[in-house]
Backbone as CSV, one residue per row, in Angstrom:
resi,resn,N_x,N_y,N_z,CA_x,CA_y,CA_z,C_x,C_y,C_z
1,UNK,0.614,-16.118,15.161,0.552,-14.662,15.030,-0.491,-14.286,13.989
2,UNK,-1.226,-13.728,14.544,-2.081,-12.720,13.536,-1.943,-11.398,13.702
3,UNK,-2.132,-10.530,12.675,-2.490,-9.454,12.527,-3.293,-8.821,11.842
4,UNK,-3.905,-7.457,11.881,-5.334,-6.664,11.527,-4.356,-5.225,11.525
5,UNK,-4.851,-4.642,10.387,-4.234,-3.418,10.066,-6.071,-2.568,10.480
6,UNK,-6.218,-1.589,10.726,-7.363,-0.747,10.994,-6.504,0.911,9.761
7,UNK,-6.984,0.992,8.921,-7.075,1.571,7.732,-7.779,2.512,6.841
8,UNK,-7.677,3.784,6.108,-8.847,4.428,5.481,-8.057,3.825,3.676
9,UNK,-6.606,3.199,3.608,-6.540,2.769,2.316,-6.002,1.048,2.270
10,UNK,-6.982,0.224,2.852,-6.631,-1.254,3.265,-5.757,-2.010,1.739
11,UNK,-6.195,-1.065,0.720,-5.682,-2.095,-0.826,-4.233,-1.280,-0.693
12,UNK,-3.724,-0.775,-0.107,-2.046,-0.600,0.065,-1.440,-2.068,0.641
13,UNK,-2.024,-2.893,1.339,-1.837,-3.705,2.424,-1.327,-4.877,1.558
14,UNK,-2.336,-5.226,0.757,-1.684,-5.735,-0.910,-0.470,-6.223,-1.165
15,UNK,0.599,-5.690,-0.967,1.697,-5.702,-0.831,2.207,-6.546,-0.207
16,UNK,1.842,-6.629,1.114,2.464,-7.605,1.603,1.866,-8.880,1.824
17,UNK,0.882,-9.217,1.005,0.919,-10.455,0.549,1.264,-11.198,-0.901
18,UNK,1.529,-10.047,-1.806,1.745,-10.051,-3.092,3.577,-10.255,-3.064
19,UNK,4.313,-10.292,-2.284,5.379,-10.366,-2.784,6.496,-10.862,-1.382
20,UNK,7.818,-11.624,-1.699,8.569,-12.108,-0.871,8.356,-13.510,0.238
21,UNK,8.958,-13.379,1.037,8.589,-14.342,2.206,7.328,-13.654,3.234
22,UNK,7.530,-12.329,3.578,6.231,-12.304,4.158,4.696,-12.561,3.302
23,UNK,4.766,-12.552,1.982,3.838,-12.327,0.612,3.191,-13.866,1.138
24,UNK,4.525,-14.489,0.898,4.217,-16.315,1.175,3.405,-16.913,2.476
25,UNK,4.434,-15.889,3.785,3.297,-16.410,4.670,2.005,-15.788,4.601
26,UNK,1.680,-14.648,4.503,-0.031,-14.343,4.518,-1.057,-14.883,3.663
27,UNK,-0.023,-14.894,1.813,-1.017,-15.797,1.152,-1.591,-17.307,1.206
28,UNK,-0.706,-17.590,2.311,-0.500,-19.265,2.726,-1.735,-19.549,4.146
29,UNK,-1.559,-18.505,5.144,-2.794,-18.331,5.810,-1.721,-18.683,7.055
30,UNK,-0.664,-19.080,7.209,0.088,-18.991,7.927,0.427,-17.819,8.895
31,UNK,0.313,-17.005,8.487,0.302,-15.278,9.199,-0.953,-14.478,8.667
32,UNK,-2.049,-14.689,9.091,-3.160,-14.201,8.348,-3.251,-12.861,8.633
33,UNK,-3.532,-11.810,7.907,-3.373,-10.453,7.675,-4.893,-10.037,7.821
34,UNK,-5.812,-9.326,8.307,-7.523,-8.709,8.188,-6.711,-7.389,7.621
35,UNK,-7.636,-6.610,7.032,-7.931,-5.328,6.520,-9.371,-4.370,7.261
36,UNK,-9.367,-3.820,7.573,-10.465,-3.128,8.746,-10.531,-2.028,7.838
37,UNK,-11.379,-1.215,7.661,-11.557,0.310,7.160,-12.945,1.159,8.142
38,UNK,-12.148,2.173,8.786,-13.199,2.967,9.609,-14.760,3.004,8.631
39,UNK,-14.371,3.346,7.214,-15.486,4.158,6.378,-16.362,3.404,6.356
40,UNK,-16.107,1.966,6.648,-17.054,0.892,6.776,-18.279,1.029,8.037
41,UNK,-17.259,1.949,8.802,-18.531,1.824,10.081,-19.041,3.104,10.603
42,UNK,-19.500,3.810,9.363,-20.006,5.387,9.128,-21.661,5.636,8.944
43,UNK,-21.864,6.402,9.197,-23.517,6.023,9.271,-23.865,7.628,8.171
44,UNK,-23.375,8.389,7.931,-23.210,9.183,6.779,-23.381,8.313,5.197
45,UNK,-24.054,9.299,4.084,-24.001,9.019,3.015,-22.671,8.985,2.710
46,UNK,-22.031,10.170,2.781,-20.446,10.382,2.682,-19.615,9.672,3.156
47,UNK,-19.862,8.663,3.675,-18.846,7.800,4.906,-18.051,8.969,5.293
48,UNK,-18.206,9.555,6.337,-17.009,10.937,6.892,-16.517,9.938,8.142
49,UNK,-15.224,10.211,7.954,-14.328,9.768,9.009,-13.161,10.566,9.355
50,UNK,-13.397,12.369,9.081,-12.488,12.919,9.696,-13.258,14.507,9.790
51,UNK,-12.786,15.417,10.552,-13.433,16.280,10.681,-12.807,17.267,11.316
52,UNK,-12.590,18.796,11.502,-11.441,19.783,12.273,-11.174,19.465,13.292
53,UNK,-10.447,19.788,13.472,-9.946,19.958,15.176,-10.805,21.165,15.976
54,UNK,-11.181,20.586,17.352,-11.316,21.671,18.129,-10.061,22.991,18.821
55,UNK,-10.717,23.980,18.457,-9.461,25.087,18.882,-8.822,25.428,17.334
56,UNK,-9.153,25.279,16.612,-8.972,25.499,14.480,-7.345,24.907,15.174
57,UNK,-6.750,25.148,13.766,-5.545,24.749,13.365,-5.449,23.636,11.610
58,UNK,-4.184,23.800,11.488,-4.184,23.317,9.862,-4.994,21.650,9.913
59,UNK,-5.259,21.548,8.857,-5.623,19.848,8.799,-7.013,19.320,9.193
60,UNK,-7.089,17.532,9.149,-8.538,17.291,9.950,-8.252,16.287,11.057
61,UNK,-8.936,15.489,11.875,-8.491,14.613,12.597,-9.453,12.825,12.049
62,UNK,-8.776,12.035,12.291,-9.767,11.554,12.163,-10.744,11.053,13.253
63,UNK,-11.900,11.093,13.203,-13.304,10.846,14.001,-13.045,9.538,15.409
64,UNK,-14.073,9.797,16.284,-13.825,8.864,17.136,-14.748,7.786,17.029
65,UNK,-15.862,7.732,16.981,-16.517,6.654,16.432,-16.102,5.307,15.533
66,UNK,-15.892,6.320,14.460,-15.604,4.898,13.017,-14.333,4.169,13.705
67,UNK,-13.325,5.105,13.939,-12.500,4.426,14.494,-12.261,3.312,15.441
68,UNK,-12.892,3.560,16.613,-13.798,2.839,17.552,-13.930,1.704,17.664
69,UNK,-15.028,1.784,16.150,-15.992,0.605,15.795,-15.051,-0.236,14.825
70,UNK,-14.352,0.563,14.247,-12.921,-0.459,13.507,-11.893,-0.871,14.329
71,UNK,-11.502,-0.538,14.828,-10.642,-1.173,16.133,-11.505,-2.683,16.757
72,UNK,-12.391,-2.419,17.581,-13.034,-3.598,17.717,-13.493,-4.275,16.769
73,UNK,-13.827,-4.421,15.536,-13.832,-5.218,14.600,-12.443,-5.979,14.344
74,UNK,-11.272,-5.022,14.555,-10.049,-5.988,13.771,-10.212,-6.357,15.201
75,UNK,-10.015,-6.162,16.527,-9.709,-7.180,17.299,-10.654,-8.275,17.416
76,UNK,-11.748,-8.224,17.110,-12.908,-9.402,17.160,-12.255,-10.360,16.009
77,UNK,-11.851,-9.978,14.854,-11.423,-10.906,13.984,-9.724,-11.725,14.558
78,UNK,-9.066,-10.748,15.420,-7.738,-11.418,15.611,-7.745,-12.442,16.542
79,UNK,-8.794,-11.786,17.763,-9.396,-13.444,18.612,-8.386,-12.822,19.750
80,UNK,-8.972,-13.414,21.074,-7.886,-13.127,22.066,-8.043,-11.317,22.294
81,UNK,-6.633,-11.755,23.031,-6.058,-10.295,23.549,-5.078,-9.575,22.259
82,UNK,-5.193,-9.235,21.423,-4.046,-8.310,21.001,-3.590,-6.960,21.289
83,UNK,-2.527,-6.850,20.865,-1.862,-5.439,21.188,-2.565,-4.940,20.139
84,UNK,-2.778,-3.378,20.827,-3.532,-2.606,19.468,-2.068,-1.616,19.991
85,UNK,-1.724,-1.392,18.727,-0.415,-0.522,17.983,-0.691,0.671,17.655
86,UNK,-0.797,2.306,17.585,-0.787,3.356,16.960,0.382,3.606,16.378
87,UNK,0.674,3.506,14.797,1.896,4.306,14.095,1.857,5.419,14.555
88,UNK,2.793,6.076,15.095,2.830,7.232,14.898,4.353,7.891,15.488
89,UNK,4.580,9.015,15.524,6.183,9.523,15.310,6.431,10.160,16.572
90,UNK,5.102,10.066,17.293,5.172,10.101,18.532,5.493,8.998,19.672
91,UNK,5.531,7.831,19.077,5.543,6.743,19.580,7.112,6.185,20.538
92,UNK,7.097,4.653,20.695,8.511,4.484,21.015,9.316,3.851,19.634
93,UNK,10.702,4.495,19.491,11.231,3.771,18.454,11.187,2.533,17.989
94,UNK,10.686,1.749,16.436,11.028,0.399,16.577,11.815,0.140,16.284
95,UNK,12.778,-1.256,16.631,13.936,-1.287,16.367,13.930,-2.995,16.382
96,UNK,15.264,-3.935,16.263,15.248,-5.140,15.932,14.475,-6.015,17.511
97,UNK,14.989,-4.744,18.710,14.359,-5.771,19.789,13.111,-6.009,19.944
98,UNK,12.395,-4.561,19.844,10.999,-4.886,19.860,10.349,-5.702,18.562
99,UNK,10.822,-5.767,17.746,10.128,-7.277,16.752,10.233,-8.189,17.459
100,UNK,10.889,-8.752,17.750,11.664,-9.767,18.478,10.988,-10.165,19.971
101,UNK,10.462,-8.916,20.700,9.440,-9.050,21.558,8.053,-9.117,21.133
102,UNK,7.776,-8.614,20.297,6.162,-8.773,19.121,5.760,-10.147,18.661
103,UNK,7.022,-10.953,18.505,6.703,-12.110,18.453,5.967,-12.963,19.440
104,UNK,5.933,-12.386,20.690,5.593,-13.441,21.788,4.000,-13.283,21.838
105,UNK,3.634,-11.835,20.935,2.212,-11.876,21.084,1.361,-13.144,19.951
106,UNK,0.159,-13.262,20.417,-0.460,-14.317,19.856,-1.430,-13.349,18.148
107,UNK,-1.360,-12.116,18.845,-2.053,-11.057,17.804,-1.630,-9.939,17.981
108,UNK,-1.732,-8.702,16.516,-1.447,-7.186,16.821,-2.276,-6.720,15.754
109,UNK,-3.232,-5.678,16.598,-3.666,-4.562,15.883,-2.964,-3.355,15.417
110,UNK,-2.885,-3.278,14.178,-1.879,-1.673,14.069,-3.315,-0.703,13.598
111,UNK,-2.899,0.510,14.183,-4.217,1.716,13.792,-3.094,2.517,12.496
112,UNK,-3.471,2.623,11.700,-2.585,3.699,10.642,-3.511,4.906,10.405
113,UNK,-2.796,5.857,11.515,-3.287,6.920,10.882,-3.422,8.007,9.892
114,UNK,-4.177,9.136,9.440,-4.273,9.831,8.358,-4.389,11.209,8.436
115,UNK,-4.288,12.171,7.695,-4.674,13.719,8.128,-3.589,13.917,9.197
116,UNK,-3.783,14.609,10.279,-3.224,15.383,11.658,-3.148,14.082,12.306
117,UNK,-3.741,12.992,12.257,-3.920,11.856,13.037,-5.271,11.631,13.639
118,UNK,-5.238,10.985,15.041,-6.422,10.338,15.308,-7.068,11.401,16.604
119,UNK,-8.248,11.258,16.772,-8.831,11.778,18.232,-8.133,11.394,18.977
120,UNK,-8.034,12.399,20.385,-6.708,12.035,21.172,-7.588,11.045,22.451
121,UNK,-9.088,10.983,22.122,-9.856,10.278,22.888,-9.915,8.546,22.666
122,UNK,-9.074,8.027,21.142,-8.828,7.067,20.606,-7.603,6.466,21.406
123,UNK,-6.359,7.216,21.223,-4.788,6.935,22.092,-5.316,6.551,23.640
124,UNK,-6.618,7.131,24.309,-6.198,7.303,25.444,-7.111,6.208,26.277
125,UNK,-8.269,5.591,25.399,-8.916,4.577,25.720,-8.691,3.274,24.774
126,UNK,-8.102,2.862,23.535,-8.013,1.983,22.671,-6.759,1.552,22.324
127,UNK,-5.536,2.238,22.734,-4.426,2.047,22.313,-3.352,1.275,23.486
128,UNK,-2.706,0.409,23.222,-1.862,0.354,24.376,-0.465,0.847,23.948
129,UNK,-0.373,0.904,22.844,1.309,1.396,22.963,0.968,2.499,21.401
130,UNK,2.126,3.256,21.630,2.682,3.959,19.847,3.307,3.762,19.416
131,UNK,3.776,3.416,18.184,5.067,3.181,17.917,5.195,3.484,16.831
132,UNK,6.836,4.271,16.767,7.407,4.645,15.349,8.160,4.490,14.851
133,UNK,8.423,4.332,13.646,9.244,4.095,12.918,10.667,4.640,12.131
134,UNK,10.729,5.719,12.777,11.832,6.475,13.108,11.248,8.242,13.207
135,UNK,12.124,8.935,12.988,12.304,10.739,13.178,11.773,11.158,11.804
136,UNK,11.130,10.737,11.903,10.445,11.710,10.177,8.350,11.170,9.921
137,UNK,7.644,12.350,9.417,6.570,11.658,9.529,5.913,11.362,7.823
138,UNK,5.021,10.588,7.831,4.647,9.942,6.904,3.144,10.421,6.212
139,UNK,3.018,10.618,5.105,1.329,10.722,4.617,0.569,10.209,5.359
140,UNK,0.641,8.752,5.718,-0.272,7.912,6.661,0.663,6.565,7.603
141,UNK,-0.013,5.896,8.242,0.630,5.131,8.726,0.371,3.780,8.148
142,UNK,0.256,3.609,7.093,-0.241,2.388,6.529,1.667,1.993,6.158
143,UNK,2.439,2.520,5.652,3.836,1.991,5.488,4.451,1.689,6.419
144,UNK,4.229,2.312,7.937,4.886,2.017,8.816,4.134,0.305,9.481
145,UNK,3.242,0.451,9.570,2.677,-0.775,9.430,2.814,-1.788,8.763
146,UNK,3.372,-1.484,7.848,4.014,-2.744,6.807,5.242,-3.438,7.166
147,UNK,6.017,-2.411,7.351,7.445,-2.171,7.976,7.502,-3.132,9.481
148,UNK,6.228,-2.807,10.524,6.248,-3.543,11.660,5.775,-5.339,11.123
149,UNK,4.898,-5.155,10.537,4.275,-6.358,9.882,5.529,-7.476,9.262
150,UNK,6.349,-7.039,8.510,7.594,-7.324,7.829,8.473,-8.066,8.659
151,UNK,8.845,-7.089,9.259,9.859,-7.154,10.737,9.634,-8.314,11.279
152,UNK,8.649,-8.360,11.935,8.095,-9.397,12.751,8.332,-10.366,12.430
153,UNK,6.932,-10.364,10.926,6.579,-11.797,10.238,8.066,-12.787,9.896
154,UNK,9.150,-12.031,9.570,10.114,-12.619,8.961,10.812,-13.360,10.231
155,UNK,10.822,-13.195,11.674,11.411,-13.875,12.789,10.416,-15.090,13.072
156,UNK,9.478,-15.016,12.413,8.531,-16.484,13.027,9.030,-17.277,12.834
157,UNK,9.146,-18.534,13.674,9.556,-19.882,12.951,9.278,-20.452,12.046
158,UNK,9.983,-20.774,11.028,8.894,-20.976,9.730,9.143,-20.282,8.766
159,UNK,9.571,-18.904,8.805,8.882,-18.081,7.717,9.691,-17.772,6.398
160,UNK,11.627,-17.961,7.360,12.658,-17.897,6.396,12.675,-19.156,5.871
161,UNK,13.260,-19.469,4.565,13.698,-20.715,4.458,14.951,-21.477,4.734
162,UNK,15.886,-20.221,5.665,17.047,-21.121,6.608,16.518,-20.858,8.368
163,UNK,16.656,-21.457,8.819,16.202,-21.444,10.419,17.492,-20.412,10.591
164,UNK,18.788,-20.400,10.397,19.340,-19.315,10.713,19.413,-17.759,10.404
165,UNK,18.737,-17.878,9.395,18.519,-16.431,8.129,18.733,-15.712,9.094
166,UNK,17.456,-15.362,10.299,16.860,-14.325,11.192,17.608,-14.111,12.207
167,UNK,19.091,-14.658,12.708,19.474,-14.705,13.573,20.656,-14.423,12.439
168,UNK,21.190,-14.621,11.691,22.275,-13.707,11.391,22.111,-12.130,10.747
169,UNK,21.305,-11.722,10.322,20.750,-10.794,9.895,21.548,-9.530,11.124
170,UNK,21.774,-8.227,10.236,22.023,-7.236,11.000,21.263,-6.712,12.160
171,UNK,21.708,-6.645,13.213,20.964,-6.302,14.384,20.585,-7.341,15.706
172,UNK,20.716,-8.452,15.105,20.197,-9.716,15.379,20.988,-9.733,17.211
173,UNK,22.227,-9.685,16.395,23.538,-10.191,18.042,23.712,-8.731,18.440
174,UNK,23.030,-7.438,17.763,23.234,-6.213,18.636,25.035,-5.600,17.545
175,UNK,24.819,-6.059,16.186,26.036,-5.961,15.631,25.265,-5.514,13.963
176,UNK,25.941,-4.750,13.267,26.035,-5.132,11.908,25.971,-6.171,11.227
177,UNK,25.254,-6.620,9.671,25.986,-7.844,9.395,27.280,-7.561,8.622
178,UNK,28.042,-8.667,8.207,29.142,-8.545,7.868,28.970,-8.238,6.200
179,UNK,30.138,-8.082,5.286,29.890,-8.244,4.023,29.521,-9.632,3.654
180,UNK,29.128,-9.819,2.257,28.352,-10.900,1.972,28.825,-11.331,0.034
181,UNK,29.094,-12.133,-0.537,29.712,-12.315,-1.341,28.844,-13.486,-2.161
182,UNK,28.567,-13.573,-3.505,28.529,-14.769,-4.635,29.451,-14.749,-5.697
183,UNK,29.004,-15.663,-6.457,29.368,-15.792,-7.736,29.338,-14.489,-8.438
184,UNK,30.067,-14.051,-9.389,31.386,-14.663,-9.919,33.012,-14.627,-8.916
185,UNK,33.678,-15.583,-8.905,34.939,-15.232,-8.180,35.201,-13.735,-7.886
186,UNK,35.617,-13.463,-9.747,35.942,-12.256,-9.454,35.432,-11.319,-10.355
187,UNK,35.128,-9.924,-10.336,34.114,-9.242,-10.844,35.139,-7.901,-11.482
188,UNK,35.412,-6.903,-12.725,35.840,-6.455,-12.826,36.682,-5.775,-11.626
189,UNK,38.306,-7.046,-11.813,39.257,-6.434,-10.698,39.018,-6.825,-9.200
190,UNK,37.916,-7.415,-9.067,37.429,-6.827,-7.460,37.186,-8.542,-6.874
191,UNK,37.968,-8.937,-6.183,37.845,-10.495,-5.969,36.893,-10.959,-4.888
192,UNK,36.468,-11.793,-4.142,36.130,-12.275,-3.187,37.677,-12.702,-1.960
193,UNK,36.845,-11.987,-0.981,37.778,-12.244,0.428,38.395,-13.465,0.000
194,UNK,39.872,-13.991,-0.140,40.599,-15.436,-0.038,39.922,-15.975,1.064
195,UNK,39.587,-15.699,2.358,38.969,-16.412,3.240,37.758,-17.283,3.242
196,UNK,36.732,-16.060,2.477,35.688,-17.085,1.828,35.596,-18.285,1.492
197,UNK,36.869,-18.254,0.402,36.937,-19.775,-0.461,37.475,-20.844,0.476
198,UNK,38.227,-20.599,1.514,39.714,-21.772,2.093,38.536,-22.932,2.368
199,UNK,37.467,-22.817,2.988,36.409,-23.818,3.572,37.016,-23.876,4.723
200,UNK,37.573,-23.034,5.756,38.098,-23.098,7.150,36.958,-22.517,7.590
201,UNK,35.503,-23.503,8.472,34.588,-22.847,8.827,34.894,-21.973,9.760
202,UNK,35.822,-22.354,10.543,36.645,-21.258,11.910,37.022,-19.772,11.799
203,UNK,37.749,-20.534,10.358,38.585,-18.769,10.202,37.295,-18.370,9.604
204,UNK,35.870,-18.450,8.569,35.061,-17.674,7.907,34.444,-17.034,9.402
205,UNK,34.374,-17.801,10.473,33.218,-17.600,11.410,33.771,-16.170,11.877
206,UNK,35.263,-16.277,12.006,35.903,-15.568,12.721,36.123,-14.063,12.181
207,UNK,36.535,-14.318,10.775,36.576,-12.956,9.436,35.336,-12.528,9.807
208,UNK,33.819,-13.589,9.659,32.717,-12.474,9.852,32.491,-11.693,10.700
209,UNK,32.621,-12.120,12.083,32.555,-11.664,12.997,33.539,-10.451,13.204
210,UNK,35.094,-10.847,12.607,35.582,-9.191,12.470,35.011,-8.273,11.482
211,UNK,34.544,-8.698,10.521,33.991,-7.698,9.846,32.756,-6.838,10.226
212,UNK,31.749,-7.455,11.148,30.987,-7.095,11.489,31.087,-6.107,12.459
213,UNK,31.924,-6.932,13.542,32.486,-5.671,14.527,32.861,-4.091,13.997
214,UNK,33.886,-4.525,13.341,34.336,-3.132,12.438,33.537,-2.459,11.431
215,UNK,32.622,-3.276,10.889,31.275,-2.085,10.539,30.426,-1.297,11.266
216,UNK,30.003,-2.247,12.573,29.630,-1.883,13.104,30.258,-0.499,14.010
217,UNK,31.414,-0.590,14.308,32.094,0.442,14.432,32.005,1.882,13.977
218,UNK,32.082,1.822,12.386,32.460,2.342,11.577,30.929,3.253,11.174
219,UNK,30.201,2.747,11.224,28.565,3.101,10.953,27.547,3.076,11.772
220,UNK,27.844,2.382,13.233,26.847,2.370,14.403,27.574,2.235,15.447
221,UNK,28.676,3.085,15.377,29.439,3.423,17.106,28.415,3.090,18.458
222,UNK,27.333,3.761,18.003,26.508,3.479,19.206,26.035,2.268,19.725
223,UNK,26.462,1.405,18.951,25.371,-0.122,19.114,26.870,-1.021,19.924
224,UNK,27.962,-0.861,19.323,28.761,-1.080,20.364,28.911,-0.597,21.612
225,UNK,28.789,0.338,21.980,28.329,1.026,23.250,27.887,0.226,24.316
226,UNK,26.570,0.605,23.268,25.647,-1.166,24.123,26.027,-2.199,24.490
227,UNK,26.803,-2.863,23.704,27.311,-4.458,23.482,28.776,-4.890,24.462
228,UNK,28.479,-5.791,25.185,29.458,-6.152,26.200,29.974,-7.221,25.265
229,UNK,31.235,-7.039,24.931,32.133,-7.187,23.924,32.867,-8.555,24.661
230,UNK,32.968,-10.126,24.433,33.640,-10.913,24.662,34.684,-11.071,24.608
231,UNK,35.924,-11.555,25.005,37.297,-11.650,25.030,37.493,-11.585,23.458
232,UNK,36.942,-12.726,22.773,37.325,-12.737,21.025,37.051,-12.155,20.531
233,UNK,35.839,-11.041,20.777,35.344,-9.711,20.058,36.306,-8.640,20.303
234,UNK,36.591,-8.475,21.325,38.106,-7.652,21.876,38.942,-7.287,20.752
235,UNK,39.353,-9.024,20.973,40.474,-9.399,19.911,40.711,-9.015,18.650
236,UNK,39.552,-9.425,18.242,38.803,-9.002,16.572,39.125,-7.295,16.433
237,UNK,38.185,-7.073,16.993,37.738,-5.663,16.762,39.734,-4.577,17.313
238,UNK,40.287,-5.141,18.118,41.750,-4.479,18.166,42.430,-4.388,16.828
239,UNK,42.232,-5.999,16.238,43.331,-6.167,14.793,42.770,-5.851,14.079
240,UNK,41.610,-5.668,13.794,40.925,-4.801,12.865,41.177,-3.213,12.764
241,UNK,41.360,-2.988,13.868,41.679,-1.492,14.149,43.345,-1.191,13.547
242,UNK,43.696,-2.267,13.993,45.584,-2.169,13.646,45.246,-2.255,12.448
243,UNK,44.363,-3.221,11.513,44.648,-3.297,10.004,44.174,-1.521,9.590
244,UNK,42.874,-1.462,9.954,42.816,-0.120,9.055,44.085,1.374,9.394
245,UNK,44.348,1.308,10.748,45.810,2.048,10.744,46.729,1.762,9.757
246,UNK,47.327,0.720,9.496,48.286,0.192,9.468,47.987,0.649,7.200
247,UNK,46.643,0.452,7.155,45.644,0.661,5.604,46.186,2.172,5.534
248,UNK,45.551,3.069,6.817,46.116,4.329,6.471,47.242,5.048,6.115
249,UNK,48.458,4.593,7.160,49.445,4.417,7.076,50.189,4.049,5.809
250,UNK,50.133,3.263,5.108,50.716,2.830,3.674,49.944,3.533,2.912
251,UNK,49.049,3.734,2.622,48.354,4.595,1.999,48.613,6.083,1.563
C-alpha cells in the first residue's frame, strides 16, 4: 500500500509519520506516504491556486489546472492504478468496511480540499470516488485524509504489533468493543470484572462477547440491526437484557 495526499498544507501530513503505529509504518518506508502540493505546479509569481466561482457566491474554488497537474504527479509517484479519493462531505460515508476494502488497493490518492472546494471539472474527470468522513464539514480535507490514511494503515498486515489487535477492535465483527481493564486490581472502590481474573478463557471469551453485544445495543442499536445474530449471541444478548432489568428492578 501506498499512498499520496494532493494538498495546499502537505507539513500537516507530518503527523502521521511523527507519531504511533501508523508514525512507525511510514517512517519505516513500509507504508510510504508522498506529499503533492498544487502551488508547486503554478505558473504565476503568486502561485494562485484558487479563484471565484462562476455565477459570484461566498468563497473561492480551487483552480483546475494546478490541481490536475498535482493529481498526476501523486499518481506517477504511487505507480500503478490508484484510487484517487476526494474528501469531501459530499461523498460516501467512511466507515470500518470500507477501510477494510481500501486495503485490497495496491495505492490511494486522497485530493484534500480547501476554500468552497475543488472545480467541479476536477470530480468529474480525475476522481473516482468521494468520500466522507461523517455529517459535518471541515476547514480542509487534509484531517479527513489522515483519518482515512490511519484507518487503513492500521489493518495492514504487519502494522499492529498483535496480528489480532485489528480484528478485535470495535467495528471489526459489526459489534462494539467490549470494556477493557489493567492494572491496578482495584482502583478507588471500583474493581475489575471477577471474570477477568478466573483465567477461564471460555467464560472471558464469552463475558466479552456479552458485553459487547449489550453496548452495542445500548449505543449503536443500529449496527445490530445489521448483524445476523448467532444462536450464542441470542443467548448473550437475552441475559444481558434480564441482568440490566433485573439492575433496574432492585435499584
Amino acid at each position: 500500500m501506498q499512498f499520496a495526499v494532493v494538498s495546499l498544507f502537505p507539513q500537516m501530513l507530518d503527523a502521521l509519520s511523527a507519531f504511533g503505529v501508523t508514525g512507525r509504518a511510514v517512517e519505516s518506508g513500509e507504508v510510504p506516504l508522498y506529499r503533492v502540493n498544487p502551488r508547486d505546479f503554478t505558473s504565476d509569481r503568486h502561485r494562485t491556486v484558487d479563484d471565484r466561482p462562476y455565477g459570484g457566491g461566498p468563497g473561492m474554488l480551487m483552480k483546475v489546472e494546478p490541481v490536475e497537474l498535482a493529481l498526476a504527479e501523486a499518481k506517477s509517484r504511487v505507480g500503478g492504478k490508484p484510487r484517487v479519493i476526494y474528501l469531501s462531505p459530499q461523498g460516501r460515508r467512511f466507515d470500518h468496511r470500507y477501510a477494510m476494502e481500501l486495503t485490497r488497493e495496491t495505492g490511494l490518492v486522497l485530493l484534500a480540499g480547501r476554500y468552497e472546494g475543488v472545480d467541479e471539472r476536477i470530480i468529474e474527470t480525475q476522481i473516482d470516488e468521494e468520500l466522507s468522513v461523517g455529517d459535518f464539514v471541515l476547514s480542509g480535507g487534509e484531517l479527513a485524509a489522515m483519518v482515512v490514511i490511519d484507518a487503513v494503515t492500521r489493518l495492514l498486515p504487519g502494522v499492529l504489533g498483535h496480528g489480532d489487535s485489528a480484528q478485535e477492535d470495535s467495528f471489526a465483527n459489526g459489534l462494539l468493543d467490549c470494556p477493557h481493564y489493567t492494572r491496578p486490581e482495584e482502583y478507588r472502590g471500583r474493581k475489575v470484572p471477577e471474570v477477568l481474573l478466573s483465567g477461564d478463557h471460555d467464560r472471558i471469551r464469552r463475558w466479552r462477547l456479552q458485553q459487547a453485544l449489550g453496548r452495542t445495543l445500548e449505543r449503536r442499536p443500529d449496527l445490530l440491526a445489521q448483524r445476523q445474530l448467532s444462536d450464542e449471541e441470542q443467548d448473550l444478548l437475552a441475559d444481558y437484557r434480564q441482568q440490566c432489568d433485573e439492575q433496574k428492578t432492585s435499584g
